[in-house]
N, C-alpha and C positions, 0 to 999 in steps of 0.2 A: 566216121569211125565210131565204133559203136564198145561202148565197157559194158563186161560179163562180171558181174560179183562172183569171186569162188563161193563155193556151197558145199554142206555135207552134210549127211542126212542121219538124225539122232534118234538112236532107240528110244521108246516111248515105254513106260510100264505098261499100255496097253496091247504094244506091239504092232504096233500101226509107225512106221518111221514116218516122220517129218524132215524135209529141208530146209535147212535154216541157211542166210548168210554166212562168211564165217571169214576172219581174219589168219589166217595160215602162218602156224609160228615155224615148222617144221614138216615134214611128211608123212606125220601119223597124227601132231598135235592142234588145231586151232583156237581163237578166241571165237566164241557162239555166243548168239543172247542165251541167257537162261532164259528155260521154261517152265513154268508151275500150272499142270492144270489145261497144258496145250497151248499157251498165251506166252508172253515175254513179260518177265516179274520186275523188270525195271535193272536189270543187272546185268552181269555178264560169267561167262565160266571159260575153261579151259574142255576141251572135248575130245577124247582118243577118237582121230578120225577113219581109223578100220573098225571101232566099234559101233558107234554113235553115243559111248558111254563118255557120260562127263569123269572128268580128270581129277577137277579140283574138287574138295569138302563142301564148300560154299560159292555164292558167287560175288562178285564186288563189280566196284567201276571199270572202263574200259582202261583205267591209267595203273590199276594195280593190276590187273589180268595181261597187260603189256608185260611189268614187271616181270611179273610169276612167271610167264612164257620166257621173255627173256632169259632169267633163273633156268630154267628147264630145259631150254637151248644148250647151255651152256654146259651140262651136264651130262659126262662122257657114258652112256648106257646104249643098250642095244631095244630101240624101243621094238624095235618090229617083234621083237621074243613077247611082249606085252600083249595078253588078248581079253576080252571080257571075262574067261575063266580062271586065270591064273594071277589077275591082278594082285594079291596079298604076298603070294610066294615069287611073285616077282620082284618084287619093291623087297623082300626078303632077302632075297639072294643074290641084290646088291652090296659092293664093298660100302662098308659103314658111312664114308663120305659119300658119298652120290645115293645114299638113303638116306641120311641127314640134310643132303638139300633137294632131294625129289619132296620129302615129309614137308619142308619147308614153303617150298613155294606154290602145294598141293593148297597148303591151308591160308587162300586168297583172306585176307583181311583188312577191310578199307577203313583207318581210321582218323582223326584230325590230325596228327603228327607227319602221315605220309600222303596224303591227298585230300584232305578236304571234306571227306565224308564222311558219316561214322558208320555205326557197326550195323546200321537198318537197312541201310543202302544196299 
């Protein structure tokens, strides 16, 4: 028996897409290494998976990037409406709560109080 990692393949600012592994929170969002520079920066992010656009602000441990996903799971929106060009006005013309915890869990922040790592990580 043989295991296939899922994958999804992330825009590059050069426009060359890469595939990366990726942990599947949902069917538009997964957990991706970050990449700085075409390489893995030692982090992780959140990644619209019909874009290849990363999700989150920043990127942190796999233990806060669970979180944040988790968060974002849980958050009643219609992601499919969500595309690389409409991203601001979409997060826009959510009801207040579910832009107050998309805003939230966007902004992955790994520090000693919640996992163990600080703000470098």
């Amino acid at each position: 028996m043989s295991f296939v990692l899922p994958t999804v393949d992330i825009a590059t600012r050069e426009g060359v897409p890469i595939t990366l592994p990726c942990e599947p929170i949902n069917d538009v969002l997964a957990i991706t290494p970050a990449v700085g520079r075409g390489r893995f920066i030692g982090a992780f992010t959140i990644t619209h998976r019909p874009t290849g656009r990363e999700f989150t602000e920043s990127g942190g441990c796999i233990d806060c990037c669970r979180e944040a996903g988790r968060l974002l799971a849980e958050v009643a929106v219609d992601w499919s409406a969500l595309t690389a060009d409409n991203s601001l006005d979409w997060l826009k013309a959510l009801p207040a709560d579910a832009q107050a915890a998309v805003t939230k869990a966007r902004a992955i922040s790994c520090d000693q109080w919640h996992c163990g790592q600080d703000d470098e990580s």
